[in-house]
N, C-alpha and C positions, 0 to 999 in steps of 0.2 A: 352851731347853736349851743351845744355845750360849752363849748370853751367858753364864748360869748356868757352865759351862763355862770359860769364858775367865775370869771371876773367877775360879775356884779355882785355874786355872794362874799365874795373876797373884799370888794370895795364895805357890803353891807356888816360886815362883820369885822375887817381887821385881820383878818388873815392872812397869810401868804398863796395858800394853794388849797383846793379844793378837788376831793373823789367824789363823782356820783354816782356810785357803784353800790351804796347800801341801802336798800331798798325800802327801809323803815327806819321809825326812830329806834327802836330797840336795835337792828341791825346797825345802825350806826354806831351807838352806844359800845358793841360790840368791836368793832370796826375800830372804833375811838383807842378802845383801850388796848387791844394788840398792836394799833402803833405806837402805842409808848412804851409796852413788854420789846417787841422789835427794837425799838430806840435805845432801851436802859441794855438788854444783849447787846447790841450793837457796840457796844462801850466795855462791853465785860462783864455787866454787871446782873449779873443772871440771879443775883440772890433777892434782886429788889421784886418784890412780890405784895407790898401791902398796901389796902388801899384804905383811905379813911373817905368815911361817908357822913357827914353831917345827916342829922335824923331829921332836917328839913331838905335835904334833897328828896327828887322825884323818887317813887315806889318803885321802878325799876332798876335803880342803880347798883344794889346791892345782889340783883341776881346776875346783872352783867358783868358784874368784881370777880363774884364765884365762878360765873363760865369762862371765866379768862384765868381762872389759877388763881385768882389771889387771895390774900386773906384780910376780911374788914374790920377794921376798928370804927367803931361809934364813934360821934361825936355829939355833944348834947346845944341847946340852944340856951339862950339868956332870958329873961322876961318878956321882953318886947318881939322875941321870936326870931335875933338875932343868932349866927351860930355863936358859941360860946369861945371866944380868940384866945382866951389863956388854958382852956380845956383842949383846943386844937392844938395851942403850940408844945403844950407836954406832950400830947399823942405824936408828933412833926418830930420831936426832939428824941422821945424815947424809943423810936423806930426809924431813926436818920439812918441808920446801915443796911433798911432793909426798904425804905418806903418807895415806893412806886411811884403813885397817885394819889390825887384827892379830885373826889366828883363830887361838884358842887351843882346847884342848880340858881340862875339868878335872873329872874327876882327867884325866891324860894318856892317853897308849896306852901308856905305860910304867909305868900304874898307879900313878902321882905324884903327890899333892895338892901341887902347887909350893906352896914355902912361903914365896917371895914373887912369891905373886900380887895380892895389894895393891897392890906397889911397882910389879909389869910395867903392872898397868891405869895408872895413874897417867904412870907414861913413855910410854904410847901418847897417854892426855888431854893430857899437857905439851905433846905433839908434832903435836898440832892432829889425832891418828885416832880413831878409834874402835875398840870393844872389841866382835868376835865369838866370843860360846864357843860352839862346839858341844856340842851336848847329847848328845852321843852315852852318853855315861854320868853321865847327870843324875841317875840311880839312888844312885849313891853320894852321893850332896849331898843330897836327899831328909830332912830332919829333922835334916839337921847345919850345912848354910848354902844358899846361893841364889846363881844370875849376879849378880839384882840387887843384893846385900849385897856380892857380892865388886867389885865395880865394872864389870861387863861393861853394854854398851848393848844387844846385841840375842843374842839364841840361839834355836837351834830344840829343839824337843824330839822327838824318838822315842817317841811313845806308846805305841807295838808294845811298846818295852823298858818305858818307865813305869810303864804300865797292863796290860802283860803284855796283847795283841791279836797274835791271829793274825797271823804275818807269812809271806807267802809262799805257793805256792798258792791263791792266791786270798784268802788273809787282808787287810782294808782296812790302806794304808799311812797313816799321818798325821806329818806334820811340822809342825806348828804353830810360827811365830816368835813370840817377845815380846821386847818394846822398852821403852826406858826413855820418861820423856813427850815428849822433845823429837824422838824420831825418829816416834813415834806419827802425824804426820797421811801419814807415808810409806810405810804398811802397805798391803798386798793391801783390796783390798774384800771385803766380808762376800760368805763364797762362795756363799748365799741371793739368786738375783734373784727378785724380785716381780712378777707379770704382772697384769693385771686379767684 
């Protein structure tokens, strides 16, 4: 049932591979970004620590950045509530030896499918980071595109919102990350231990 599971969220998203092991969307979020601290260590690169947070991402991103070590830079938005591309790409360029991540949210909190969100994934890859969307309104993507088409490397999803589950009073939380393949051996273990 999980495994079954984790393909269709793999099919729904674009991913590679799927943990169900983080039990909220904040725990995922969490979840999210120490696979890619793992990842950039994994390479040597233990100094990459900063994350940039567009000020239209979701209200939690910026304390999930902090509980993970790293350190945020702002990013502002345009008129129409787009992030601002040539405000990102000096923050991308003036922290390329140190940058992390960048946690994006799409559509935004501003209700804004950025319409170059191609271009921002790509400025973050040029810049040696990586790409976290939050799922937070995965709903609207749902049958029109995916993290993993749009070029994001890892997001969690909200299945309370997805699959419509109980949230709250007692309703189970679920945040499930997926990843593209190269962050895949950096994932949570399967949240099933086995005993004889």
């Amino acid at each position: 049932m999980f495994n079954n599971l984790g393909e269709l969220l793999c099919t729904i998203t674009g991913f590679d591979s799927f943990s169900l092991q983080p039990n909220a969307g904040a725990a995922g979020e969490y979840a999210g970004l120490m696979v890619i601290r793992a990842y950039h260590i994994s390479r040597g690169d233990h100094h990459r620590n900063v994350c940039i947070i567009p000020v239209s991402a979701h209200g939690t991103n910026p304390a999930s950045a902090a509980m993970c070590g790293m350190k945020i830079v702002s990013v502002g938005t345009d008129s129409k509530g787009n992030i601002n591309i040539e405000e990102l790409r000096k923050a991308a360029e003036a922290n390329k030896d140190k940058l992390s991540a960048l946690m994006v949210t799409y559509p935004s909190t501003h209700g804004v499918y950025e319409e170059g969100i191609d271009e921002i994934c790509k400025i973050i890859h040029d810049n040696g980071g990586q790409v976290y969307m939050d799922g937070a309104n995965m709903n609207a993507q749902v049958g029109l595109t995916s993290p993993g088409f749009i070029g994001a490397d890892v997001c969690h999803l909200n299945l309370h919102k997805t699959f419509c589950i109980p949230h709250g009073g007692g309703g189970p939380g679920m945040g499930p990350i997926g990843v593209k393949k190269h962050l895949a051996p950096f994932l949570p273990s399967h949240p099933v231990v086995y005993s004889p």
